[in-house]
C-alpha positions as CSV (number, residue, x, y, z in Angstrom):
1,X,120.6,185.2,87.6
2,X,118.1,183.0,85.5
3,X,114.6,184.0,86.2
4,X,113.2,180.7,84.2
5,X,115.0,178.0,85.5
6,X,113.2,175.8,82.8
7,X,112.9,178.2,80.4
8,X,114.7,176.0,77.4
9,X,111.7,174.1,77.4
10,X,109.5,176.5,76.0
11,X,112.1,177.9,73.9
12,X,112.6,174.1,72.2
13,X,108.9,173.8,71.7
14,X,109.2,177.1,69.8
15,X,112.1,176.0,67.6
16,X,110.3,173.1,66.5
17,X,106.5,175.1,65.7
18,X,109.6,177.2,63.4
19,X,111.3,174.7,61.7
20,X,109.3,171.7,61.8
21,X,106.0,173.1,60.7
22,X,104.7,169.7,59.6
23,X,104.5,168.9,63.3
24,X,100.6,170.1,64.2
25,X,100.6,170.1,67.7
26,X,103.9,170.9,70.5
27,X,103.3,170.8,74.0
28,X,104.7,170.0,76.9
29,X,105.2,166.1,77.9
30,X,102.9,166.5,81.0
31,X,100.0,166.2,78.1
32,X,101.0,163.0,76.6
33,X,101.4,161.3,79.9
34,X,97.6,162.6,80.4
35,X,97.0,161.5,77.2
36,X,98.4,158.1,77.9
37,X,96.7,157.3,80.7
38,X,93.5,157.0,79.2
39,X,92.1,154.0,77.7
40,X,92.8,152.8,73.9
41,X,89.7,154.5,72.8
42,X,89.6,157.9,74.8
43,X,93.2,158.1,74.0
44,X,92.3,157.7,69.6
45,X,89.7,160.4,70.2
46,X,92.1,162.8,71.6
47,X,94.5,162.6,69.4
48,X,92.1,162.8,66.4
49,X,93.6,164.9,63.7
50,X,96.6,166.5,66.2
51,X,99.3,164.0,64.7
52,X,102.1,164.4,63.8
53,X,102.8,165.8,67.5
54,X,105.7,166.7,69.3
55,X,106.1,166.9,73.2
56,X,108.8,168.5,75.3
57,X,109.7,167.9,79.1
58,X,112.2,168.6,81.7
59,X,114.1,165.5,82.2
60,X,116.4,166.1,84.9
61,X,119.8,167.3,85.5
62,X,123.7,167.1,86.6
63,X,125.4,169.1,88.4
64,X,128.7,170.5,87.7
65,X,131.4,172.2,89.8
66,X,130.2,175.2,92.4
67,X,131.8,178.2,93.0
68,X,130.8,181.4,95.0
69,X,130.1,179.2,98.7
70,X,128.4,176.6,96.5
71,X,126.3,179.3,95.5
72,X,127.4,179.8,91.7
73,X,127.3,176.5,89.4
74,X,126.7,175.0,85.8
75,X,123.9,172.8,85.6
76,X,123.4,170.2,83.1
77,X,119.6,170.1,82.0
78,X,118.1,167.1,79.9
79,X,115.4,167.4,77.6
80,X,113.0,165.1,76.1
81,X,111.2,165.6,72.6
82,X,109.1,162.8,72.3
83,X,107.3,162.4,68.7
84,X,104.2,161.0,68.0
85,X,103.1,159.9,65.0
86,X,99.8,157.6,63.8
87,X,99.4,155.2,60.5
88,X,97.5,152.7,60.6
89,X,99.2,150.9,57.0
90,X,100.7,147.9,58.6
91,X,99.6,148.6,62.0
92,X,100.6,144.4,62.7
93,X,104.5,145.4,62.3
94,X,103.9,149.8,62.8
95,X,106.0,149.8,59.2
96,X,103.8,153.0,58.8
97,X,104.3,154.6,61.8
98,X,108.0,153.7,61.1
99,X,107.7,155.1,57.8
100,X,105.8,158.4,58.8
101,X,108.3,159.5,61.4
102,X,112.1,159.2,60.2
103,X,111.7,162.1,57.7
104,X,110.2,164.0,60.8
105,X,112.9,162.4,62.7
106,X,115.4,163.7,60.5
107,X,114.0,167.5,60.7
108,X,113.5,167.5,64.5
109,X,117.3,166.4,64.6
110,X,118.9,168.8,62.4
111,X,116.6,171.8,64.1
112,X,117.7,170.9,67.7
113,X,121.5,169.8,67.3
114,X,123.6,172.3,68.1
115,X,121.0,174.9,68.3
116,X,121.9,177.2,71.0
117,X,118.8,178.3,73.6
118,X,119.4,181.8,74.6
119,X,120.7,181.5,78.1
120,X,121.8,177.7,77.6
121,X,124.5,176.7,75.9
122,X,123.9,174.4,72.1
123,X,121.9,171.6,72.6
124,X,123.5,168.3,72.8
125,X,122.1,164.8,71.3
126,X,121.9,162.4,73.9
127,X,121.3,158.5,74.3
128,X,117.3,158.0,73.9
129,X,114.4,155.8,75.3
130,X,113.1,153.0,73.1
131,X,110.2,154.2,71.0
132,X,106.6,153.2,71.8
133,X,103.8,152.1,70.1
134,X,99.6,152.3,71.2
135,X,96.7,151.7,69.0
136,X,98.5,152.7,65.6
137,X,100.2,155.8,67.1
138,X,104.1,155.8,67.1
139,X,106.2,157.4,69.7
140,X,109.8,158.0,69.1
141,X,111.7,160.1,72.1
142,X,114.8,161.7,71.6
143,X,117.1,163.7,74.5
144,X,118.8,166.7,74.5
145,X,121.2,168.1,76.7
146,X,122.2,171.6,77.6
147,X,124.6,173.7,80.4
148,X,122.8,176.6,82.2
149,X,125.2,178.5,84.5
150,X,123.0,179.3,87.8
151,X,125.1,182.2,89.9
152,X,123.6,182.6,93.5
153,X,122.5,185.8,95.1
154,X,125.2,187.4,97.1
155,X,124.6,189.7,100.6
């Protein structure tokens, strides 16, 4: 039995601190919603000298067959790595936002394909949100996917 439900989370934003060392700050995606829900201004100041940044969240899940009474079953988890990145050359089109994150893009890719979690099987590339953009900051998301096998406790 998994002790960490959740636990790939963690383990992703420790993948990218270890291969995508260009990437100053990695947290989890509760902080950019926080971070987002400030105004324009409060949100620059806060994110003052901590780009490029990477966030990481739980993003839901399938369920697959059961076994065991329903008690033993593989379940699908999403995650989402959401880059942000700031540039404020040709903030009227974000053509530097654009242009600082595909080679981060590129890394945060090739570090998270197929990479296998221990405990999860390899991370899978998934379908992604559109990016966003605020007050010269880029966000680009992209969505993993990943089996955990959950066994129930037996009497």
């Amino acid at each position: 039995m998994i002790e960490d439900y959740l636990a790939a989370g963690a383990l992703i934003e420790d993948r990218i601190r270890d291969k995508v060392p260009e990437i100053r700050r990695v947290e989890g995606v509760g902080d950019l919603t926080t971070l987002l829900e400030n105004d324009a201004e409060e949100f620059l100041k806060q994110i003052s000298g901590k780009l490029p940044s990477a966030f990481v969240g739980f993003d839901g899940e399938t369920i697959g067959d059961m076994a065991g009474n329903g008690s033993d079953h593989v379940a699908g988890q999403r995650y989402l790595v959401v880059l942000a990145v700031g540039n404020y050359r040709r903030a009227d089109t974000n053509k530097g936002v654009v242009d600082t994150a595909g080679p981060l893009l590129s890394k945060l890719v090739a570090a998270l394909s197929g990479w296998k979690p221990m405990g999860f099987t390899e991370l899978i590339r998934q379908a992604a949100p559109r990016p966003g953009y605020r007050a010269g900051v880029g966000f680009f998301p992209l969505v993993f996917t990943t089996d955990l096998f959950v066994e129930g406790l037996t009497e």
